[in-house]
N, C-alpha and C positions, 0 to 999 in steps of 0.2 A: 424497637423494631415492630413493623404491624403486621397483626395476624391478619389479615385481608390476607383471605387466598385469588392468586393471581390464574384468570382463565387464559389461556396461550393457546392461539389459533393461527395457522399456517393462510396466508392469503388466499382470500380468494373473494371474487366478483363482489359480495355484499357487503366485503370490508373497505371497497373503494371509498364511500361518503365521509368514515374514520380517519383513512388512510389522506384525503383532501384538507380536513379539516387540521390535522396537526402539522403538514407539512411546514407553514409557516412557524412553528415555536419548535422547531427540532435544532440539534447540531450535527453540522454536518462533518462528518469523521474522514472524508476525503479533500482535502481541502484545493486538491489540484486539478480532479474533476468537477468540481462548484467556480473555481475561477474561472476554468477555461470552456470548459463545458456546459456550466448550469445541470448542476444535481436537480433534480425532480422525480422526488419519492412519487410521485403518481403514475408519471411516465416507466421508473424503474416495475413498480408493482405489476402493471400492466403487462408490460413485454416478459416479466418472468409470467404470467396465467396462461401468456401464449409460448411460452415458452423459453424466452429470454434468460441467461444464465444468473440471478440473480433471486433472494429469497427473502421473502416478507414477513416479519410475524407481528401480529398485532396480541394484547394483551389487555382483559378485561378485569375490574372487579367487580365487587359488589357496590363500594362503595362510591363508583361511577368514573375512576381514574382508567383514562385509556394510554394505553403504553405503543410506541411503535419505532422496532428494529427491522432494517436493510441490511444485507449482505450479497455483496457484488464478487464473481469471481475476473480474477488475474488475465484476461482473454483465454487462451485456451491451455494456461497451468492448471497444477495442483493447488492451487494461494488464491486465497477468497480475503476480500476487505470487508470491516465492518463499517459500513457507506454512512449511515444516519439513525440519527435516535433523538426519539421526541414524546413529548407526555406533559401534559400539564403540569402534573408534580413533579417536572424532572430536577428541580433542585432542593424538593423536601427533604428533608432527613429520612422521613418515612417511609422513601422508597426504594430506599435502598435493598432490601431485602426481594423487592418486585422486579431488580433490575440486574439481581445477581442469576434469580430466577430465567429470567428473557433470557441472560445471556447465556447460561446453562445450558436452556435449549436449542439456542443457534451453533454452540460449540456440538452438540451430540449429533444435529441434524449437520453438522459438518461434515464430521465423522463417516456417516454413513454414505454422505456425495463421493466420499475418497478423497477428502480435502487434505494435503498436507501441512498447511499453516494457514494462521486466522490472524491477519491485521488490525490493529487499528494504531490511528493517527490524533490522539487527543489533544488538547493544548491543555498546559500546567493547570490553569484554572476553571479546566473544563469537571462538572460536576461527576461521570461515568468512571474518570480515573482512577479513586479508589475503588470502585466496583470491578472494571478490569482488571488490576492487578489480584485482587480477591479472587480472580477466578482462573489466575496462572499465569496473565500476559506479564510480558518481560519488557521491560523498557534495553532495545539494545544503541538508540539513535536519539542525537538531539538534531533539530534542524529549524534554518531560520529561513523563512521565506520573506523576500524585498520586494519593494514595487520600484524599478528604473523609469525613467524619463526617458523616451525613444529619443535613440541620441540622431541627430542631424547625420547626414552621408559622408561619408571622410572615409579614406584608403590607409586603412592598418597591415603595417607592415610585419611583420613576423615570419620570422626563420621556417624554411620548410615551404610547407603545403595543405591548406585543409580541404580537405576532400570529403566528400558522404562518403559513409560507414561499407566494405562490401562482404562478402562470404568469407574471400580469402583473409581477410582482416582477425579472423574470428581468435587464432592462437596468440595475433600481440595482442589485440586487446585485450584478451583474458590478462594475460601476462600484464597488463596496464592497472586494470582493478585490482588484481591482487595485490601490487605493488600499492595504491593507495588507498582500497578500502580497509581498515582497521577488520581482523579476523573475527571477532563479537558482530561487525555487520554481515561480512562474509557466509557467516554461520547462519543469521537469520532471513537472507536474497540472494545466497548461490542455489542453486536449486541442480542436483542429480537424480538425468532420468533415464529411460529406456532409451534415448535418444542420443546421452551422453550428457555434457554439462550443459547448462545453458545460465546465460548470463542475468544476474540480477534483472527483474524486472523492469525497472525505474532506465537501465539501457537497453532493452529489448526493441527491437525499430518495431513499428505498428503504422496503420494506415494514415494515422494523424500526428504521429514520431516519427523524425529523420535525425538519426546521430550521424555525426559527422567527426572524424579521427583529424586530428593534429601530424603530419610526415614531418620529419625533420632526422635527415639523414638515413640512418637503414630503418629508424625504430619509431612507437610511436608513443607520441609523449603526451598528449592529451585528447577529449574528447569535449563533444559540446550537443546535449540534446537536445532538441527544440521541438515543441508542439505549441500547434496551432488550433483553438477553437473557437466557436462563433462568440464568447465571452473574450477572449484572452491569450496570450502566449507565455506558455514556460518555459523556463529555459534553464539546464543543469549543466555545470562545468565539473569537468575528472583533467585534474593536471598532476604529473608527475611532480614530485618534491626536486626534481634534480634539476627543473627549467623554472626555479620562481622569481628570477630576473624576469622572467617575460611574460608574468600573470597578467601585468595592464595590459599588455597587447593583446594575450590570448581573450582577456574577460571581453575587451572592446569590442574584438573582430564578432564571438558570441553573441553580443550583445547589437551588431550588424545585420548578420544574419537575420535576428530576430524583426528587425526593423525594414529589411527588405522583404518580407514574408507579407508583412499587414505594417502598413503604418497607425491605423485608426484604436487597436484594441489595446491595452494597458496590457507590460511586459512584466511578468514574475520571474526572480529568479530562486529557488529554492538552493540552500549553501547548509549543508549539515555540517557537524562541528570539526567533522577533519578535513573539511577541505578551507580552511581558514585564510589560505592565502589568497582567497576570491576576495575577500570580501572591504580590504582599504580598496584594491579596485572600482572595485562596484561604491562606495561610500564616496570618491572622488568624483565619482559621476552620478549624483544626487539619488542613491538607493536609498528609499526609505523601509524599515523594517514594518510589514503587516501583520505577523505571521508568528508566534512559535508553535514548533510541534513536535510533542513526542513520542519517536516511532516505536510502536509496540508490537508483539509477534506471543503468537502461543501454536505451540509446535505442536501437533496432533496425533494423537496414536492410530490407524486407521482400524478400525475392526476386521476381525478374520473371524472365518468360519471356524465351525468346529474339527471340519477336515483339512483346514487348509494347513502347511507343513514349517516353521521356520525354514528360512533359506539354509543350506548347509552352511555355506561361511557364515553365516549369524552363529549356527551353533556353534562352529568348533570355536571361533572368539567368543564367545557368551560362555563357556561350557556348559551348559544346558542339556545335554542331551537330546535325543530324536523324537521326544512324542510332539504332540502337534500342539500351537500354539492357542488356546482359546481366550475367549473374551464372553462377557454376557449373553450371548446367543445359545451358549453352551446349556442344553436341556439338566432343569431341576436335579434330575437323576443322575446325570451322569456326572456333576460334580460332587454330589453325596449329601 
């Protein structure tokens, strides 16, 4: 392990020529904003200096190795991704120690934004994976991402009705995920807030996400999200286990949609391991596999002041008592 001590600097303006220069030999830890979108660590750096929701740190030694971590938040959650990471020595042995460091520091400066979970999306062979889990992330998702062949125009027919996603939607569908997201994912993309629940991010509709629900009779038996960007479209299917007679039709129709959107941009479909019945679907209509990734989550503790109180329900299930909860901010003295 090297003693090089690791200098860690928070972005800014005179890290840009750095921050240019690695972008090309980095891995990019979002793999669905790079297809669809085009990741660019320069452009992300930038718009966090001006303000943009996302946080840069680059990292010096002596010995002339430059390090550089991206962290992008969830739109307007609590869940920040870790976007990209790149270094010349990013598959030394020797750097490991440099990289447990970075990420050390992106986990504390998390903390402090009021972040409540920290993503990343490595692939098995990716060099950062044991560094992550070294520093708390939990592998709770495997997931395979395909590339389809934009199928030609043809009318699928399928029971019911698919319609875009609306408000009133909001109680089956929940009722829909929970029926088939496995609870270990549930745990690490439900998210409760002051708001009430709010649905795993990956189905949250957004200005460049349109989810669209499956009607079939009073209830709803699947969903199909699609995003559109100047790279690519992706495209994610949620089908009930009780309608898997009718995956081809469902996957096809998904797989329409996406084709009437943009014919021109190469179509992805990301298929994590429980939803399995996608995927002879999609392999019938010439899906070829690009992609594995494994989804990772480190769940955050946020820091509280030294005045600030456990909730009462904490206490009385904790049984803990009523003095006030502290963490490191808590002055020298008064911890003793």
């Amino acid at each position: 392990m090297t003693t090089d001590v690791l200098s860690i600097r928070t972005f800014k303006l005179r890290h840009l020529v750095d921050v240019y220069r690695l972008q090309s030999h980095g891995v990019p830890l979002v793999l669905e904003e790079h297809l669809v979108a085009g990741y660019a660590p320069v452009r992300q750096a930038v718009r966090a200096w001006f303000g943009g929701e996302s946080r840069t740190y680059v990292g010096y030694t002596s010995a002339g190795l430059t390090y550089l971590l991206q962290t992008v938040r969830r739109r307007e959650r609590p869940e920040w991704d870790i976007a990209f990471a790149a270094s010349r020595g990013l598959r030394e042995v020797e750097t490991f120690a440099h990289w447990e460091a970075l990420i050390r520091f992106a986990v504390r400066d998390a903390m402090h934004q009021g972040v409540y979970r920290l993503y990343a999306a490595p692939s098995p062979d990716c060099a950062l994976l044991d560094v992550l889990q070294s520093e708390g992330f939990r592998l709770y998702c495997k997931e395979t991402v395909y590339q389809v062949p934009s199928p030609e125009a043809e009318t699928v027919h399928l029971p019911g009705r698919v319609r875009p996603r609306i408000p009133a939607d909001a109680w089956d569908f929940r009722r829909l995920w929970r029926q088939v997201i496995p609870q270990v994912v549930l745990a690490a993309e439900g998210l409760t807030t002051n708001n009430g629940t709010e649905m795993p991010y990956v189905w949250a509709s957004e200005a460049d996400r349109r989810v669209f629900v499956w009607e079939w009779g009073n209830d709803l038996h699947g969903a199909i999200s699609l995003r559109v960007g100047r790279k690519g479209r992706w495209v994610r299917y949620l089908l009930s286990p009780d309608v898997r007679d009718e995956a081809d039709a469902f996957v096809a129709y998904g797989l329409q949609l996406a084709a009437r959107a943009d014919r021109k941009r190469p179509i992805y479909v990301a298929v994590p391991e429980y939803q399995g019945g996608v995927r002879e679907p999609l392999n019938r209509r010439g899906a070829q596999p690009v992609a594995e990734i494994l989804w990772l989550v480190r769940h955050l503790a946020v820091p509280l002041r030294a005045d600030e109180m456990v909730p009462q329900t904490a206490v009385s299930l904790l049984e803990v008592g009523g003095n006030p909860a502290f963490t490191r901010f808590q002055n020298r003295e008064e911890t003793g």
